[in-house]
BALOBA-1460 file (C-alpha; in Angstrom, 3 decimals):
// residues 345
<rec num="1" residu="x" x="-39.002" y="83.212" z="54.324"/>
<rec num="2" residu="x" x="-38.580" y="85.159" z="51.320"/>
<rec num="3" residu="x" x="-35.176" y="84.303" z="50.740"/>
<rec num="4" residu="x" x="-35.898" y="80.629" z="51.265"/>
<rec num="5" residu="x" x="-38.405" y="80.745" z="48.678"/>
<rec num="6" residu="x" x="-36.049" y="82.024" z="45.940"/>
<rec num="7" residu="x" x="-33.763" y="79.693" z="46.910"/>
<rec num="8" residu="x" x="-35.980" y="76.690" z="46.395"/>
<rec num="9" residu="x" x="-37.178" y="78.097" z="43.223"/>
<rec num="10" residu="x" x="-33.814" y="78.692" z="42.447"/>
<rec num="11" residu="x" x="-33.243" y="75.090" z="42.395"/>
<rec num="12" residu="x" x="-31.724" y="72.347" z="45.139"/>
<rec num="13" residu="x" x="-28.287" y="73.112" z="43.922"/>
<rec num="14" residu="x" x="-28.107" y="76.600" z="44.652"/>
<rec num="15" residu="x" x="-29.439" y="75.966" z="48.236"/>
<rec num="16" residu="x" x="-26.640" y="73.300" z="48.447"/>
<rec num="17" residu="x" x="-24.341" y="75.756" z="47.955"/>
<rec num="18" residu="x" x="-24.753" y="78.675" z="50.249"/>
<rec num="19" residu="x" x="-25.415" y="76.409" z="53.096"/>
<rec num="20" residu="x" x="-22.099" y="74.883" z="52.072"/>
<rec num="21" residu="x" x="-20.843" y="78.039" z="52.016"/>
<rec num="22" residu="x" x="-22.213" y="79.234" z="55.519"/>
<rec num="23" residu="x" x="-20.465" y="75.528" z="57.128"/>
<rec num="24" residu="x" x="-17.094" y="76.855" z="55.710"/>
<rec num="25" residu="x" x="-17.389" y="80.263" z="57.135"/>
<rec num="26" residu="x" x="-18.231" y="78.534" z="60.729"/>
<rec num="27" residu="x" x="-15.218" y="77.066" z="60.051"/>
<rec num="28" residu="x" x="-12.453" y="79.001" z="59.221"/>
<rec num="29" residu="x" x="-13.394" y="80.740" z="63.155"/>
<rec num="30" residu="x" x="-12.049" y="77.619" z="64.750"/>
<rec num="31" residu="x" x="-8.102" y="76.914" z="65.753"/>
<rec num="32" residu="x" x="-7.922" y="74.679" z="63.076"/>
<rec num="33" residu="x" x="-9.008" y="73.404" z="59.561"/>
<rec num="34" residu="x" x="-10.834" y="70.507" z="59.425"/>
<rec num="35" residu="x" x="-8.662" y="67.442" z="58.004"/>
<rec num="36" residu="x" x="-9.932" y="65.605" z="55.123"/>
<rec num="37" residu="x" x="-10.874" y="61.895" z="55.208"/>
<rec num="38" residu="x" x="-8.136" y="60.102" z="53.822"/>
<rec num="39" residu="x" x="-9.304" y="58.417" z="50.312"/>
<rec num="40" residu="x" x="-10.282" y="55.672" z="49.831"/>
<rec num="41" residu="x" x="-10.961" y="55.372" z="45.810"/>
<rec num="42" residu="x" x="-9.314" y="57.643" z="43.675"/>
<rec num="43" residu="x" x="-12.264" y="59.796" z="42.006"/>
<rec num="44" residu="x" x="-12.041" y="62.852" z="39.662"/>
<rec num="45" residu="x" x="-13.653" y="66.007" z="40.651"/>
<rec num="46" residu="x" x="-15.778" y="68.432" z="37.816"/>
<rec num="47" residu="x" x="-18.192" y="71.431" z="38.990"/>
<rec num="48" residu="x" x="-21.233" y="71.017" z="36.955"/>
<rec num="49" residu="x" x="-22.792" y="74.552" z="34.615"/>
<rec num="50" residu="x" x="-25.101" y="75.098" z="37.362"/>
<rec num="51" residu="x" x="-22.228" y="75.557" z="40.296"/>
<rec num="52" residu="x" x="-22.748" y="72.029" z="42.345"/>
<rec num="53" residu="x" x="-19.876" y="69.954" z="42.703"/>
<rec num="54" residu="x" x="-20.644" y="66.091" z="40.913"/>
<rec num="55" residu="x" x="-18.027" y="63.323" z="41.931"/>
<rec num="56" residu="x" x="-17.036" y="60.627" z="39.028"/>
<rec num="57" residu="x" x="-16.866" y="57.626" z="39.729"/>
<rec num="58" residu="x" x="-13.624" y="56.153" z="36.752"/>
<rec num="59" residu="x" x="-15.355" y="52.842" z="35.475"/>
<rec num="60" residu="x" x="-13.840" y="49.652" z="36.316"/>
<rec num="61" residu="x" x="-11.108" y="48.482" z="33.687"/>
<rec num="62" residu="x" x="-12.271" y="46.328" z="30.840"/>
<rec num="63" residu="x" x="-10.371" y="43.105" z="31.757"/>
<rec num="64" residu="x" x="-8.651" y="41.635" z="28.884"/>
<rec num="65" residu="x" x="-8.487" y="38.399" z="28.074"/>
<rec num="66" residu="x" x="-5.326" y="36.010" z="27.696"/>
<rec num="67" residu="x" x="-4.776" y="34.721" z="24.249"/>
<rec num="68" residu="x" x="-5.385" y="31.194" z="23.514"/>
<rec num="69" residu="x" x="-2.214" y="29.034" z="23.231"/>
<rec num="70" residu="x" x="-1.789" y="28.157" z="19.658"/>
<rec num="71" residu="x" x="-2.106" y="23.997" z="19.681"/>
<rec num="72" residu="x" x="1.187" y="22.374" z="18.107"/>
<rec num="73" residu="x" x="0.339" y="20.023" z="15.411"/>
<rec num="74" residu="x" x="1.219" y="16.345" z="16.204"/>
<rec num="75" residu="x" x="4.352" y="15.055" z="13.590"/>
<rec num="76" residu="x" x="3.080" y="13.374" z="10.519"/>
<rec num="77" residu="x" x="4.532" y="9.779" z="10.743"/>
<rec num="78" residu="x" x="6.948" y="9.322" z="7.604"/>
<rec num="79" residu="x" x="4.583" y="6.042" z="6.173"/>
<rec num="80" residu="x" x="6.827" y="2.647" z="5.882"/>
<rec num="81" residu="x" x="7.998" y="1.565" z="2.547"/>
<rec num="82" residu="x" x="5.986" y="-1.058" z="1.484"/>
<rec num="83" residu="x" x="8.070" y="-4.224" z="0.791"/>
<rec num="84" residu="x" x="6.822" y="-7.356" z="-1.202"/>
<rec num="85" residu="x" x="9.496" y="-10.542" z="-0.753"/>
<rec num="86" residu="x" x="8.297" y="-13.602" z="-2.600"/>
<rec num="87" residu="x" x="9.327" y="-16.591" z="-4.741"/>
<rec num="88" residu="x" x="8.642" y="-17.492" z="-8.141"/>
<rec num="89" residu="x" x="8.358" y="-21.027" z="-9.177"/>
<rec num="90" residu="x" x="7.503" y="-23.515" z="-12.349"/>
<rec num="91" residu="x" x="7.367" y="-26.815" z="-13.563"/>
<rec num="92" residu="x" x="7.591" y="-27.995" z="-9.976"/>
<rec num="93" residu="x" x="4.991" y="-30.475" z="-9.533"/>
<rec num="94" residu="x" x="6.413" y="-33.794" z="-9.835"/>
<rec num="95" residu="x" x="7.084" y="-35.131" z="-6.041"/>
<rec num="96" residu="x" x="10.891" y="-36.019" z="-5.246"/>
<rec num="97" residu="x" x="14.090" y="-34.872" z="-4.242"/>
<rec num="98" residu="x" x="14.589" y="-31.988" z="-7.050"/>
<rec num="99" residu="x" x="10.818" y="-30.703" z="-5.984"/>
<rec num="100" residu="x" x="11.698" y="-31.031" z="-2.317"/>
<rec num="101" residu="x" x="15.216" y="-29.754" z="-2.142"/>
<rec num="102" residu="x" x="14.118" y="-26.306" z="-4.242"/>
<rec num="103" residu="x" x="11.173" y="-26.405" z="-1.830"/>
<rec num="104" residu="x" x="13.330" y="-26.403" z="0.983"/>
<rec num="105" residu="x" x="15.447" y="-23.411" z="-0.448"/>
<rec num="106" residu="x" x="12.256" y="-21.857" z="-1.098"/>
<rec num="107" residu="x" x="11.533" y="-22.500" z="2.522"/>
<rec num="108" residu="x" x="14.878" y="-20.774" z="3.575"/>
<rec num="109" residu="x" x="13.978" y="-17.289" z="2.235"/>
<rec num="110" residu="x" x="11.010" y="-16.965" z="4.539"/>
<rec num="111" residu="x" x="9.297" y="-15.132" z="1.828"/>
<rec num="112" residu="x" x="5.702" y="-13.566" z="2.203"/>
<rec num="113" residu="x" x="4.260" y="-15.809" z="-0.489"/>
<rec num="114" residu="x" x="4.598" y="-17.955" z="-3.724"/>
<rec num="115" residu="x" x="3.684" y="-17.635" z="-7.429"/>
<rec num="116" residu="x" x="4.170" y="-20.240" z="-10.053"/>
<rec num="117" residu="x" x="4.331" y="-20.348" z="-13.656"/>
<rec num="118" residu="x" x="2.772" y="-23.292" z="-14.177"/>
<rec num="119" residu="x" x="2.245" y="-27.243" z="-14.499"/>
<rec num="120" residu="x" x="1.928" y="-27.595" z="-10.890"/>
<rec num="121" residu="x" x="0.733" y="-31.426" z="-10.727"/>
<rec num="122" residu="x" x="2.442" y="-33.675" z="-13.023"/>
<rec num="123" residu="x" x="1.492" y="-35.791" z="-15.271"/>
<rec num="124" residu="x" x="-1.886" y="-35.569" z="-16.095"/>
<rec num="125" residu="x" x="-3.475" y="-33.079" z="-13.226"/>
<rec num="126" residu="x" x="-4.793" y="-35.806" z="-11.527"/>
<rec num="127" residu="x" x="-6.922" y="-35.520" z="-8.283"/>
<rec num="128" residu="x" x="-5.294" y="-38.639" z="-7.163"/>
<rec num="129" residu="x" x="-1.719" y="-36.790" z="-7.627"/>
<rec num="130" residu="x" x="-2.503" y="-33.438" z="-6.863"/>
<rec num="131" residu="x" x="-1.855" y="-33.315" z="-3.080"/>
<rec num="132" residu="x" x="1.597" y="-35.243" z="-3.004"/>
<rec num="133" residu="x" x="2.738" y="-32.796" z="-5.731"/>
<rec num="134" residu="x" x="1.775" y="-29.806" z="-4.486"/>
<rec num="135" residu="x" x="0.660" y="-29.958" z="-0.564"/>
<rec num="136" residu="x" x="3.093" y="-31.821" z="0.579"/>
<rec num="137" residu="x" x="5.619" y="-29.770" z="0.129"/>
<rec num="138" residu="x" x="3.739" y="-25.961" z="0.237"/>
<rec num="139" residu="x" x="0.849" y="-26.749" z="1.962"/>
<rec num="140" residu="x" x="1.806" y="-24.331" z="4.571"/>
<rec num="141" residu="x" x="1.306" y="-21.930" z="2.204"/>
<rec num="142" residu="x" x="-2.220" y="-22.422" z="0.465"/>
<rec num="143" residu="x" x="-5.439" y="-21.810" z="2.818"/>
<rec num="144" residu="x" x="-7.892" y="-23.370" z="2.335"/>
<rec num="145" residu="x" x="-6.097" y="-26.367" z="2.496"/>
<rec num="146" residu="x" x="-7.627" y="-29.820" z="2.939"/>
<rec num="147" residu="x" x="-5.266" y="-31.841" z="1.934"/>
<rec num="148" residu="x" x="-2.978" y="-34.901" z="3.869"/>
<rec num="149" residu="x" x="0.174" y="-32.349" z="4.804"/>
<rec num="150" residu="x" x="-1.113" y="-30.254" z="8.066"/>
<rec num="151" residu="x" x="-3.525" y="-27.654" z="9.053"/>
<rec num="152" residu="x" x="-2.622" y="-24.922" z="5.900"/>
<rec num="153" residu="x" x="-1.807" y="-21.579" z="6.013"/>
<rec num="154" residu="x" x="-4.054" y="-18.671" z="8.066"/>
<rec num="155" residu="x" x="-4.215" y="-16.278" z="4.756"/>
<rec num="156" residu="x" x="-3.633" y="-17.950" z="0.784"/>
<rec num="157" residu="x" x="-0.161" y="-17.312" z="0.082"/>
<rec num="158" residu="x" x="0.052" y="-19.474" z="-2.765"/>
<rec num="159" residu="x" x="-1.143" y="-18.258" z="-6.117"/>
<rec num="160" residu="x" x="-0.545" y="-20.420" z="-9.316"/>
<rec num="161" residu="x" x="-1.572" y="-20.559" z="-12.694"/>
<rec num="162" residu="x" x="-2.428" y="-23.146" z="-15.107"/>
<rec num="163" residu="x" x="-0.546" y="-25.554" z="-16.874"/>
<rec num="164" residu="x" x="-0.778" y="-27.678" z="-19.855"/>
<rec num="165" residu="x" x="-0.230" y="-30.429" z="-17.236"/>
<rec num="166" residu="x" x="-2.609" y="-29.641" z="-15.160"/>
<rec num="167" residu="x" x="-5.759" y="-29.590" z="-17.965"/>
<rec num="168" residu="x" x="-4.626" y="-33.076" z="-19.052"/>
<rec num="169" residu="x" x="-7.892" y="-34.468" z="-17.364"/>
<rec num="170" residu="x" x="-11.247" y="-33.006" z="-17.094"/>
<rec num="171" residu="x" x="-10.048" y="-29.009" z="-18.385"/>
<rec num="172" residu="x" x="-7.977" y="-28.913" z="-14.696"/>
<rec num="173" residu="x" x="-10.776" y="-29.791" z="-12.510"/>
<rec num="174" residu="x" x="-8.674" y="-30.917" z="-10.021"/>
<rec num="175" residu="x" x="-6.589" y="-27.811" z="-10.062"/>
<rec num="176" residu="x" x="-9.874" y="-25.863" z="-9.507"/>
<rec num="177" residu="x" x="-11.261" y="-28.432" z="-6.699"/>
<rec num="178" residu="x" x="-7.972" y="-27.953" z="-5.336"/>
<rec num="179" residu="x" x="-7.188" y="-24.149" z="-5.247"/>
<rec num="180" residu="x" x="-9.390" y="-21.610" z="-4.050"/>
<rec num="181" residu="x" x="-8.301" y="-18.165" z="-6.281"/>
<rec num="182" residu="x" x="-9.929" y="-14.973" z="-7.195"/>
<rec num="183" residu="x" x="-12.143" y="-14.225" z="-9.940"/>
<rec num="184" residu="x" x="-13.249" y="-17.142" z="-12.526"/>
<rec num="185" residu="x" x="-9.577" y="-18.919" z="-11.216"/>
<rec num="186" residu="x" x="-8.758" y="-19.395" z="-14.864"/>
<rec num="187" residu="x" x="-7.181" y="-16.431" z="-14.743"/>
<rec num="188" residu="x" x="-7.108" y="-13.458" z="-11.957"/>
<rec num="189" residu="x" x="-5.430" y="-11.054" z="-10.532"/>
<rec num="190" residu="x" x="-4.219" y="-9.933" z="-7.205"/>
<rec num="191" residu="x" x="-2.295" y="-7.237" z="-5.360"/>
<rec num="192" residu="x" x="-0.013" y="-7.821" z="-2.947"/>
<rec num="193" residu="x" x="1.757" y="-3.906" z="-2.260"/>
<rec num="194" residu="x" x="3.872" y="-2.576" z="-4.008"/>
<rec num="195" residu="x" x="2.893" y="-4.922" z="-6.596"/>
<rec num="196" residu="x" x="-0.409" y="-5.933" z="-8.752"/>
<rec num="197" residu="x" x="-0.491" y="-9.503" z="-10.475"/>
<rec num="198" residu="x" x="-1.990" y="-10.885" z="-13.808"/>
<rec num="199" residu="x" x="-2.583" y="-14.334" z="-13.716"/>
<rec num="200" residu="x" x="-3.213" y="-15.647" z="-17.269"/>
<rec num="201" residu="x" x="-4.253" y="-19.237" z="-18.597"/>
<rec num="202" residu="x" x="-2.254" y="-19.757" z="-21.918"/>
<rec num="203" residu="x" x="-3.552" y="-23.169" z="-22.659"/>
<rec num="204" residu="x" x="-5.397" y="-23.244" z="-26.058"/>
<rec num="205" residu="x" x="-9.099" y="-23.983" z="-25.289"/>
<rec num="206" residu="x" x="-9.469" y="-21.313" z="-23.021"/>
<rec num="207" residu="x" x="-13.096" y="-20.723" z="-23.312"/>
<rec num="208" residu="x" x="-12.516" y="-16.399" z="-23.408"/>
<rec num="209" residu="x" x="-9.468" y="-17.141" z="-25.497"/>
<rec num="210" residu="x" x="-5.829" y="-16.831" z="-26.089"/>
<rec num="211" residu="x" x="-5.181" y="-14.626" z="-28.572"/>
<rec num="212" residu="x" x="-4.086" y="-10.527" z="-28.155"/>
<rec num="213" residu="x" x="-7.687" y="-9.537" z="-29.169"/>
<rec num="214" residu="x" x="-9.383" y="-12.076" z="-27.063"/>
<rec num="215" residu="x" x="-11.957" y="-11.434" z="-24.029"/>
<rec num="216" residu="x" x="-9.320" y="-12.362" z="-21.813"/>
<rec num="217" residu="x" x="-6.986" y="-10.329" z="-23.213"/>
<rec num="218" residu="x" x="-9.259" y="-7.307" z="-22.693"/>
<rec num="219" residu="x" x="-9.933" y="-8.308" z="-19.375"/>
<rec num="220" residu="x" x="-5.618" y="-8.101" z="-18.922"/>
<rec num="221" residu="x" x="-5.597" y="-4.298" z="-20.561"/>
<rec num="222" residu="x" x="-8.563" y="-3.257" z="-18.467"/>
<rec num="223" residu="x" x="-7.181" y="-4.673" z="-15.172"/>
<rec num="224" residu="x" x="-3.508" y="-3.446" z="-16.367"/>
<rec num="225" residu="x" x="-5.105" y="0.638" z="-17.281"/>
<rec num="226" residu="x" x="-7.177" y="0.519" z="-13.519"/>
<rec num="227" residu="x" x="-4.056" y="-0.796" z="-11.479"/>
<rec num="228" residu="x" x="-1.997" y="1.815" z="-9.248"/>
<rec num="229" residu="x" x="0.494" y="-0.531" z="-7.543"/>
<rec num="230" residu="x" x="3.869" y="0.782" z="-8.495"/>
<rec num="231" residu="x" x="4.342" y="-3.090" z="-10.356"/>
<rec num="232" residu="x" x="2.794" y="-4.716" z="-12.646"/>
<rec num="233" residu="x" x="3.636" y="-8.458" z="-13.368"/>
<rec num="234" residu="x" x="2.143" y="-10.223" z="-15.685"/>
<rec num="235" residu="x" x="2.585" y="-14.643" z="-15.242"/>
<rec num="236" residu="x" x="1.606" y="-17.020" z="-17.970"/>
<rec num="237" residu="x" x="2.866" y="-20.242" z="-19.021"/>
<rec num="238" residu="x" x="3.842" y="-21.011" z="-22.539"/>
<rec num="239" residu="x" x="6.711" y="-18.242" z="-23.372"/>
<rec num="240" residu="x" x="6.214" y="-15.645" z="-25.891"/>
<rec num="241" residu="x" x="10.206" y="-15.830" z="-26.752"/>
<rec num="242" residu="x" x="12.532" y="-18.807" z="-25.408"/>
<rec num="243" residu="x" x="15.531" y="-20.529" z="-26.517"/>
<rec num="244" residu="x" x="14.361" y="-23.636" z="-24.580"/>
<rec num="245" residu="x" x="13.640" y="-27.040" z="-27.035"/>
<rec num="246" residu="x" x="9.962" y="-26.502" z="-27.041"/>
<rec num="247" residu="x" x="9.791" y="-23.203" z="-28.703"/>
<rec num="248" residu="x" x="8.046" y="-20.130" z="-28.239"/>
<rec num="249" residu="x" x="4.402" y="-19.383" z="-27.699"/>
<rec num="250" residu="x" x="3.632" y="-16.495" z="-30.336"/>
<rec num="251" residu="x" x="0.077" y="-16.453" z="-29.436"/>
<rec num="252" residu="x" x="1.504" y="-14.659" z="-26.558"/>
<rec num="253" residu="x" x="3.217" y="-12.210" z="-27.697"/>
<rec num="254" residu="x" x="0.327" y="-9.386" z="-26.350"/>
<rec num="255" residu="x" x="1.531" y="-5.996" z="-26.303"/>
<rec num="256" residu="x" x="2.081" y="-6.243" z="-22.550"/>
<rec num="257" residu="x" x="3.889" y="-3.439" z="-22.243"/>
<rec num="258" residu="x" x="2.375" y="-0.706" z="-24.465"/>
<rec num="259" residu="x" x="-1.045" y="-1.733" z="-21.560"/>
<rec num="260" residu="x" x="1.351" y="-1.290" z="-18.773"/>
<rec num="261" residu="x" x="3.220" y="-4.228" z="-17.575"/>
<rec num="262" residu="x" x="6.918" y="-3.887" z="-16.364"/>
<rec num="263" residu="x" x="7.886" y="-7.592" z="-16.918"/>
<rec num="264" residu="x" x="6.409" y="-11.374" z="-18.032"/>
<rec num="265" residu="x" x="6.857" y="-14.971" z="-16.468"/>
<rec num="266" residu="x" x="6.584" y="-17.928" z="-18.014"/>
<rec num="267" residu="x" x="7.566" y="-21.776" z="-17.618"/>
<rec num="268" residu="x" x="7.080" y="-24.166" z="-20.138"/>
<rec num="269" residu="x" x="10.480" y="-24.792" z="-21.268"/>
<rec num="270" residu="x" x="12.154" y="-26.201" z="-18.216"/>
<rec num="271" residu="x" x="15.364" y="-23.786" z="-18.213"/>
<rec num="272" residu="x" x="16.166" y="-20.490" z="-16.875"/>
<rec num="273" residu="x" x="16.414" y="-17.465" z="-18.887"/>
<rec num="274" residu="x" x="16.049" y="-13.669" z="-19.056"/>
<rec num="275" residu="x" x="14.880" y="-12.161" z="-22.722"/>
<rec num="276" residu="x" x="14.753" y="-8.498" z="-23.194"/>
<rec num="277" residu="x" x="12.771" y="-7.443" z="-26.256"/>
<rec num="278" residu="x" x="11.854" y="-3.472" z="-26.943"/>
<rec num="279" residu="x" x="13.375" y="-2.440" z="-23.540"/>
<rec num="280" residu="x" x="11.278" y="-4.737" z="-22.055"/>
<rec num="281" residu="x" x="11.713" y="-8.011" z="-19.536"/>
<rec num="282" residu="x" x="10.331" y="-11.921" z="-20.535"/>
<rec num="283" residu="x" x="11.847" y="-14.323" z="-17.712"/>
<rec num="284" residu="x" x="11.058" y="-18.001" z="-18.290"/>
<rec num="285" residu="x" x="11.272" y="-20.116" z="-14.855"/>
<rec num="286" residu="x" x="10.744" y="-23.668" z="-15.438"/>
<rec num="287" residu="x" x="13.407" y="-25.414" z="-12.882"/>
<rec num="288" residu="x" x="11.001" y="-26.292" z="-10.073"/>
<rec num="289" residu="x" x="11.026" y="-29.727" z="-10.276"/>
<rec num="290" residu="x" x="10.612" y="-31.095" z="-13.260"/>
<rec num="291" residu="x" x="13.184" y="-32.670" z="-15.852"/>
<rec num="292" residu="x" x="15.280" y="-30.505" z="-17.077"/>
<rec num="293" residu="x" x="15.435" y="-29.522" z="-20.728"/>
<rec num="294" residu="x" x="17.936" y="-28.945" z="-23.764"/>
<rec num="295" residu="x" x="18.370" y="-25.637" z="-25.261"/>
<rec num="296" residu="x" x="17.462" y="-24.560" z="-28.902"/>
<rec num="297" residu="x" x="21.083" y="-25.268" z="-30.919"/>
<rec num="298" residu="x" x="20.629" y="-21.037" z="-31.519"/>
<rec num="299" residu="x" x="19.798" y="-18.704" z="-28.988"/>
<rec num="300" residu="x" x="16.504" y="-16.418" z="-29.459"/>
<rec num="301" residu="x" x="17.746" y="-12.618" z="-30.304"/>
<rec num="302" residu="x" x="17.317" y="-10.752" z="-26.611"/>
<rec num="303" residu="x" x="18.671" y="-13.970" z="-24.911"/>
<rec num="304" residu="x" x="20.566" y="-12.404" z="-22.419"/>
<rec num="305" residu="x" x="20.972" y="-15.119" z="-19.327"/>
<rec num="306" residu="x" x="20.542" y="-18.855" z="-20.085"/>
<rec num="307" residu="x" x="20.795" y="-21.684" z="-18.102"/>
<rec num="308" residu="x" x="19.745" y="-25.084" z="-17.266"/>
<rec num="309" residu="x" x="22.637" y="-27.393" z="-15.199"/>
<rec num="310" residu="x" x="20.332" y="-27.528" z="-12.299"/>
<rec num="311" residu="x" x="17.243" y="-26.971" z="-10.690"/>
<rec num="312" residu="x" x="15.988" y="-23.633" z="-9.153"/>
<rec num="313" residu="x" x="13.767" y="-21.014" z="-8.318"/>
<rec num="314" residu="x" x="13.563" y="-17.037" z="-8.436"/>
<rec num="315" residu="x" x="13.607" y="-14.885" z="-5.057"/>
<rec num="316" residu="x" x="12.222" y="-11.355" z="-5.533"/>
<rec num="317" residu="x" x="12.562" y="-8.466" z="-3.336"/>
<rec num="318" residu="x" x="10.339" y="-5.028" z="-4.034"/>
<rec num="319" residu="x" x="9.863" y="-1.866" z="-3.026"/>
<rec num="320" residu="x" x="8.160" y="1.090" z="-3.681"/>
<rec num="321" residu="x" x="11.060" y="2.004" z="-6.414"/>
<rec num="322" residu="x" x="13.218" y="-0.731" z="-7.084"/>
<rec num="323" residu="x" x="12.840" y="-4.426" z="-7.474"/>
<rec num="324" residu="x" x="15.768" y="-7.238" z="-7.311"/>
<rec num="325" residu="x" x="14.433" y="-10.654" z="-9.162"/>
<rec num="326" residu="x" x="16.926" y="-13.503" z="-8.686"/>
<rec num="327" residu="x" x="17.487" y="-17.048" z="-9.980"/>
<rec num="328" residu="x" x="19.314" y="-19.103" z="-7.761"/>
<rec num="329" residu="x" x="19.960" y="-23.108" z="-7.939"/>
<rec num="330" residu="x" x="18.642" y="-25.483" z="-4.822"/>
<rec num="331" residu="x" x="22.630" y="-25.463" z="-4.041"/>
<rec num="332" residu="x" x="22.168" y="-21.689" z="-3.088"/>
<rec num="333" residu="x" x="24.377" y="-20.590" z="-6.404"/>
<rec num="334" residu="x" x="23.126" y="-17.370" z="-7.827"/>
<rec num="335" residu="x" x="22.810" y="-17.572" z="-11.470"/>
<rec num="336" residu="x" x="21.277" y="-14.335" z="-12.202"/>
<rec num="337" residu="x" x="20.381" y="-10.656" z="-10.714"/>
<rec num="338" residu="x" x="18.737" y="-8.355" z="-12.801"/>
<rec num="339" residu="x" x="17.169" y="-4.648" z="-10.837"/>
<rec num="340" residu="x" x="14.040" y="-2.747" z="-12.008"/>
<rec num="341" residu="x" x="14.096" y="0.968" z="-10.980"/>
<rec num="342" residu="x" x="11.234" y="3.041" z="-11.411"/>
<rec num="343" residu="x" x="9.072" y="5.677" z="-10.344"/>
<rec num="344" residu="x" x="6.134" y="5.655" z="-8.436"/>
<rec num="345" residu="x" x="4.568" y="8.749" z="-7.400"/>
């Protein structure tokens, strides 16, 4: 009993021992050693300070986690260059066969919409006239249309400006009944991409004026210094330089392009002809429909394309860069092609 006692106050792990100790001695008398249990877990073995024998248990691995697939990034779609295709007509209104065959060749280019330059319901601008010079051959075109010569277009596609024909009678109230335009419809301005467009009224008695200094003309250099279409086309009719019998406008001679224009178009003077002045464009276009007129016996300096054996209209094509304006006669002759290249970034 004595032994037993030191043993338990000797601690359990000395008693562990010798009894372990006393089983292996029992043993080794037998015809054979005992045969380990075959293992099941791989475990590492360490004998603790004290003498007992303490199995480890290894931990389980950490598992690691797969990476995350790194997402592709859709293609950027390369954007479509935006395209303008329109035509450009003046002097037109006066119903018969010269209105209706350059009509008709209007017709043929399919293009996206019209501007004039002017005088767009001979003689007087006349409600009584109004629809049988204009509507009945482009009423497809204008929305909202009311007049005699089908349902109209969905979307305006017709965008004029005023004449001195068309303020012969009550300062153009017809034209105003008639049209429905942005702004005061005096003059306004649009965008159709790649291109903005000025729409001026040149007519002395224009209540914000005429003149390079006038309210109107502030209104042009504000609208021209805000505007970030790659074009900008200003439309007005009395010409600031022609060779035409009725003379040139000075009045308009604003500095359009010092504000930011790339070209001017003007009727008036029923011929065709392309001006350049400081490097930059005048085109007067008044073959629509109207008689035609003499030229001056000298051409203006800058004259560089005349012509007036027939009547006409102007087909332009733009893009983001470039822009093709042509004249061409209701016969389909091409008189002129002048290109504008440019940047726009």
């Amino acid at each position: 009993m004595h032994n037993v006692k030191h043993i338990r106050s000797a601690g359990a792990g000395r008693l562990l021992v010798l009894l372990f100790g006393i089983l292996l001695s029992g043993a080794g008398c037998g015809s054979s050693a005992a045969t380990p249990p075959a293992s099941t877990a791989t475990t590492a073995t360490t004998t603790a300070a004290a003498g007992a024998a303490v199995t480890l248990t290894p931990p389980e691995p950490t598992a690691t986690s797969a990476p995350e697939p790194t997402a592709t990034p859709e293609p950027t779609a390369t954007p479509e260059p935006q395209t303008a295709r329109f035509a450009i007509i003046g002097d037109y209104g006066m119903a018969g066969p010269p209105e209706q065959e350059v009509a008709d060749l209007v017709k043929s280019w399919n293009p996206d919409f019209i501007v004039t330059t002017g005088d767009n319901n001979y003689p007087t601008g006349a409600a009584e006239t109004i629809d049988a010079n204009i509507g009945q051959y482009y009423a497809e075109f204008i929305h909202p249309y009311t007049g005699a010569y089908g349902p109209g277009a969905e979307t305006n596609r017709f965008f004029p400006i005023l004449g001195n024909h068309d303020l012969d009678i009550a300062g153009g109230q017809a034209y105003l009944d008639y049209f429905e335009l942005p702004g005061n419809e005096r003059y306004y301005s649009f965008t159709r991409e790649p291109i903005d467009f000025f729409m001026l009224n040149s007519m002395p008695g224009e209540p914000d004026g005429i003149e390079a200094d006038s309210v109107q003309a502030e209104w042009l250099q504000q609208e021209l210094t805000a505007a970030d279409a790659c074009w900008k086309l200003v439309f007005f009719h009395h010409p600031a330089y022609s060779s035409g019998h009725r003379g040139e406008s000075a009045w308009m001679r604003w500095p359009f392009q010092e504000w930011g224009a790339d070209a001017a178009f003007s009727g008036h003077n029923h011929v065709y002809e392309r001006i350049m002045r400081d490097n930059f464009v005048y085109f007067v276009n008044g073959l629509g429909g109207g008689p035609r007129y003499a030229f001056a016996e000298a051409l203006v300096p800058g004259s560089v394309v005349h012509y007036n054996q027939d009547h006409g209209a102007m087909l332009v094509e733009a893009t983001g860069g470039t822009m093709t304006l042509q004249f061409v006669t209701r016969t389909g002759e091409v008189i002129d092609t002048y290109t504008m290249e440019k940047s726009c970034l």
